[in-house]
C-alpha positions in Angstrom: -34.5 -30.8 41.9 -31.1 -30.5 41.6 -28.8 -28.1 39.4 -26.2 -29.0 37.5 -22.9 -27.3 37.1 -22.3 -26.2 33.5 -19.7 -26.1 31.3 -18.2 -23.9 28.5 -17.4 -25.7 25.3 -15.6 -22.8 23.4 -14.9 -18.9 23.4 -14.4 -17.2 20.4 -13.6 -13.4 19.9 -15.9 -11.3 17.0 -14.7 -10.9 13.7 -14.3 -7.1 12.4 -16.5 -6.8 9.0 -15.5 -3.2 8.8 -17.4 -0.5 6.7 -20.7 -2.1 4.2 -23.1 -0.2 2.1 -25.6 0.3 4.9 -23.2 0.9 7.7 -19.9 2.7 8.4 -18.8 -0.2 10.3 -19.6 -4.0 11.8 -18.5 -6.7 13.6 -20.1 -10.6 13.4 -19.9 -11.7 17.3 -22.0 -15.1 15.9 -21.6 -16.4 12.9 -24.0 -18.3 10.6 -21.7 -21.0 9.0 -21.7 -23.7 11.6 -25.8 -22.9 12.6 -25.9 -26.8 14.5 -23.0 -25.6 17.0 -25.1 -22.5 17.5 -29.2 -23.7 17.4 -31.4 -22.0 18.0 -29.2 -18.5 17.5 -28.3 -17.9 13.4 -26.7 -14.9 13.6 -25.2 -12.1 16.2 -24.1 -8.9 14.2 -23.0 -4.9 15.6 -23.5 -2.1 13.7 -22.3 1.1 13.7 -24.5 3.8 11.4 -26.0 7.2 10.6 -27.0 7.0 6.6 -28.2 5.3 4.8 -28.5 2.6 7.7 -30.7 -0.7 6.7 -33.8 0.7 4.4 -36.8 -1.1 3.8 -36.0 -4.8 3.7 -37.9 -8.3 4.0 -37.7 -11.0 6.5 -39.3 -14.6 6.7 -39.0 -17.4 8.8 -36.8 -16.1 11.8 -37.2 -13.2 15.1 -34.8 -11.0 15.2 -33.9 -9.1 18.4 -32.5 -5.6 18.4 -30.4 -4.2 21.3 -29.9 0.1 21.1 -26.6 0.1 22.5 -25.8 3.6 21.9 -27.5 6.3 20.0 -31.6 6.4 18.6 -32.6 3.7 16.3 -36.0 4.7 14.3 -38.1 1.7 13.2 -40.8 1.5 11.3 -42.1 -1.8 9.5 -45.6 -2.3 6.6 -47.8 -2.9 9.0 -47.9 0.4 9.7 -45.7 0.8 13.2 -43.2 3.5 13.7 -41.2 4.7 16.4 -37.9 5.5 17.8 -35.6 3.6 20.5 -33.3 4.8 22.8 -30.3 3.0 24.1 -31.0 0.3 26.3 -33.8 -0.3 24.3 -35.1 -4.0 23.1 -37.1 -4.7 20.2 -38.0 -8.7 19.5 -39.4 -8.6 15.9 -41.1 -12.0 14.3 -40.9 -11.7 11.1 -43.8 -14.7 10.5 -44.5 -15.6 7.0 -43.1 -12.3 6.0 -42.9 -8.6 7.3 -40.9 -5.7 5.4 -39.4 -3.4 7.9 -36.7 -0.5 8.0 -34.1 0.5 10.6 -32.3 3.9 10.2 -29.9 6.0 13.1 -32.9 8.7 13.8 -32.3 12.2 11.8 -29.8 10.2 10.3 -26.9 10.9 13.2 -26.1 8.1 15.1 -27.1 4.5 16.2 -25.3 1.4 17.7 -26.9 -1.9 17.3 -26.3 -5.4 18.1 -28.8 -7.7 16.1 -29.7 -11.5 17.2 -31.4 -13.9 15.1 -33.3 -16.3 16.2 -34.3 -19.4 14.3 -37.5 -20.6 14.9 -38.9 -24.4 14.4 -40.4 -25.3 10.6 -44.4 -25.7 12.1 -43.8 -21.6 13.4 -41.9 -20.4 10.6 -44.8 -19.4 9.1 -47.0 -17.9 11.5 -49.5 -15.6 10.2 -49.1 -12.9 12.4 -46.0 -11.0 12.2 -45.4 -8.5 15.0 -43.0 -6.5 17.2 -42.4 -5.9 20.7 -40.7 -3.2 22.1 -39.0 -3.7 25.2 -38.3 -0.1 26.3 -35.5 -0.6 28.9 -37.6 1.7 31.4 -40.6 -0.8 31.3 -38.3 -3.9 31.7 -37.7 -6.1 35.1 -34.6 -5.8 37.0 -33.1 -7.8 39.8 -30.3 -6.1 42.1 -28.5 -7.4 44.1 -24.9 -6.8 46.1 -23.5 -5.2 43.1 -25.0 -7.8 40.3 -27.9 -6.6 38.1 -30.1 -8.3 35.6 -32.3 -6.6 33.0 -34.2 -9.7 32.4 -35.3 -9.2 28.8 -37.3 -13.1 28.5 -37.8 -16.0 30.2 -37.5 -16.4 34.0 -34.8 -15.1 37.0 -35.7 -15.7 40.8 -39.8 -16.1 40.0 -39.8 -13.0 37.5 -41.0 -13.2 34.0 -39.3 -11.1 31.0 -41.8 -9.0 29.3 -40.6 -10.6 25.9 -43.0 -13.3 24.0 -41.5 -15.5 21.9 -42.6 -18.1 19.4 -40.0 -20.9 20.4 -38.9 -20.6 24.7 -36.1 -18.5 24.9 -34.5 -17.0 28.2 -32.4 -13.5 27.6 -30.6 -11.0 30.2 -27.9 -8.2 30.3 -26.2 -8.9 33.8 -23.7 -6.6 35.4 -21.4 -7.5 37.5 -19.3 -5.2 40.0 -15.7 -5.9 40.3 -15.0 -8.5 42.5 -18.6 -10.6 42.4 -19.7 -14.4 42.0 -23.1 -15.1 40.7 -24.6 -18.2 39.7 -27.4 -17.6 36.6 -29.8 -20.7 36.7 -30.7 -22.0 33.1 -32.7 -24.5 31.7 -30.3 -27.8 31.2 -31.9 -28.4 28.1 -30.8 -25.2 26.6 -27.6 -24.3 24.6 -26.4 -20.9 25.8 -24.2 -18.0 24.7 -22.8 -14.9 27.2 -21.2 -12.4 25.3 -19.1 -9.9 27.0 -19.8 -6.2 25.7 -17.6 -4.4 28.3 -15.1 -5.8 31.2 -13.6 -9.4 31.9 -15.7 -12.3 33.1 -14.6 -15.5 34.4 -17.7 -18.1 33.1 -17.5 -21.5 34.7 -13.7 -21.0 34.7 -12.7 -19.7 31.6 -11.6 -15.7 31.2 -14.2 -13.9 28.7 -12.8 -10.4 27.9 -14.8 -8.0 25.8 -15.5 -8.6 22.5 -15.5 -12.6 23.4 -18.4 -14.8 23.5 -18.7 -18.3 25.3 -20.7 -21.0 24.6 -22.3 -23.7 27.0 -24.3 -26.7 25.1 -27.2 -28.5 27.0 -27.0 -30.7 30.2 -27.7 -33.8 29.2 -30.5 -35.2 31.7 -30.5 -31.9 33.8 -33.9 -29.9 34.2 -32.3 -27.3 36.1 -28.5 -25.9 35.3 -26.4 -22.9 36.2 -23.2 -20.7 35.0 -20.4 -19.1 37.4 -19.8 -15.8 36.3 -16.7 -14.2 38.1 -15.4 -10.6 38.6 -12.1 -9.7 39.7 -10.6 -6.6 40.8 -11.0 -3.7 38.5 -12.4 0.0 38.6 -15.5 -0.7 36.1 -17.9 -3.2 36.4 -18.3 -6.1 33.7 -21.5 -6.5 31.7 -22.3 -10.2 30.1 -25.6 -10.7 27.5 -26.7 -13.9 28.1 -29.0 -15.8 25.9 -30.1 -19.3 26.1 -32.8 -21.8 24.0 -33.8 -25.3 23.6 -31.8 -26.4 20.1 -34.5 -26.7 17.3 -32.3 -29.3 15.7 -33.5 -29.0 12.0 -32.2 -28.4 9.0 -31.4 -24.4 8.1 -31.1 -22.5 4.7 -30.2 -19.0 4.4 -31.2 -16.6 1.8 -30.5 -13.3 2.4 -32.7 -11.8 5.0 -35.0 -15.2 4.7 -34.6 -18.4 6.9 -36.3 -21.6 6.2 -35.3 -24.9 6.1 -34.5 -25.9 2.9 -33.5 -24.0 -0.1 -36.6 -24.3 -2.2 -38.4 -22.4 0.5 -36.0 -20.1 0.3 -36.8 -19.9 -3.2 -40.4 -19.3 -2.9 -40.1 -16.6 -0.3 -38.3 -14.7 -2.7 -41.1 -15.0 -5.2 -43.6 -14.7 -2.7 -42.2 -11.0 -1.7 -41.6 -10.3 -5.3 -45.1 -11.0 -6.3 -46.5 -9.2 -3.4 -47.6 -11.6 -0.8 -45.6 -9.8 1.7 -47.6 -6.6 1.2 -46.4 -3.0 -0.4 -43.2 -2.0 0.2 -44.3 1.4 2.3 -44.1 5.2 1.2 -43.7 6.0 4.9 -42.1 9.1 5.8 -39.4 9.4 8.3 -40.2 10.0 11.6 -40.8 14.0 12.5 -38.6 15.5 15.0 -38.2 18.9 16.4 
């Protein structure tokens, strides 16, 4: 089988939101304006927060997933989970046909988040089982090699599985890359792909990627099989790249707050439906205890 060579199509650097009403500050590294460049990803977002942080909210429609970059995140959602995450930490949420769910910086000090959003096709929008996973960073897979690492978060990386289970195929990773190192990351060609660059410089398939820049490589036409370069120079630090790749859904998308269908009279009806209920009680649950 052979693999083919990708390409990047774009890089574009994160836009700085600055402070909100749930955070002190935020960046948008993917943007929800232009989804069909972007399918199957809606939305990539950093936060930075300690109180109030993101109190009890709905969701329909979409996963999100929830990287702990620095900092404890406490979760805790109406069907009746609760816990805290450290950094490193991954938690894949699917929201289903509606979950209400809270995410605060523990004891209210500190937490550093970067939040993906993943669309998800119209028959699994409204699956009836709404659940998280939480991918402790101590329980996940990794792959070393000659200075390159890859915490495989889902899909597959030389015959090893990611512990994450999604509802449309996605493939995720965090790869980190010594200075001065050339790796090839195999794909599936029929994927559109994103590698955003938290830390360091990255050359992807020829194009420099400095932190705070994401690139974007669209599907292989034809190809089963595909791979990226990623390139390290000289330097003192290594480079980190999150890469994320899925099959485009190719439908159409409506926002509504935290609720994505796919056309705006759903959207309509989610709101009523969590207004009158059908997404359960908004919960009473207290914070977590801590010492």
């Amino acid at each position: 089988m052979e693999t083919v060579q990708r390409a990047v199509v774009r890089v574009e650097t994160k836009t700085h939101l600055g402070p909100s009403a749930q955070a002190e500050d935020e960046n948008l590294i993917i943007s929800p304006a232009r989804p069909e460049l972007t399918d199957p990803f809606l939305l990539l977002g950093e936060s930075w927060f300690s109180s109030p942080g993101f109190n009890w909210h709905p969701h329909r429609g979409l996963e999100t997933v929830t990287l702990v970059v620095d900092g404890v995140l406490e979760h805790g959602d109406n069907l009746g989970n609760a816990g805290a995450l450290a950094a490193g930490d991954v938690q894949w949420m699917t929201a289903g046909n509606g979950i209400i769910h809270r995410e605060l910086a523990f004891r209210d000090e500190r937490a550093h988040t970067l939040q993906l959003w993943v669309n998800l096709p119209q028959q699994r929008k409204l699956t009836a089982s709404p659940h998280y996973q939480d991918l402790l960073a101590a329980r996940r897979p990794v792959i070393d090699r000659d200075g390159i690492r890859i915490d495989l978060i889902a899909g597959q990386a030389d015959g090893i599985t990611g512990p994450a289970v999604n509802e449309w195929p996605i493939s995720g990773a965090i790869i980190t890359l010594e200075p001065g190192r050339r790796f090839d990351h195999l794909l599936p060609g029929r994927d559109r792909a994103f590698l955003y660059v938290p830390a360091g410089q990255v050359t992807i398939a020829g194009r420099i990627v400095t932190a705070g820049q994401i690139a974007w490589s669209d599907p292989v036409s034809g190809a089963q099989s595909s791979s990226i370069t990623l390139e390290t120079g000289d330097g003192d630090a290594p480079s980190a790249v999150m890469v994320y790749s899925g099959e485009p859904i190719r439908e159409p998308v409506a926002f509504g707050g935290p609720f994505v269908m796919n056309t705006q009279a759903e959207i309509a009806q989610a709101f009523r439906d969590f207004h009158g209920g059908k997404f359960g009680d908004v919960p009473r649950q207290a914070r977590l205890r801590y010492r």
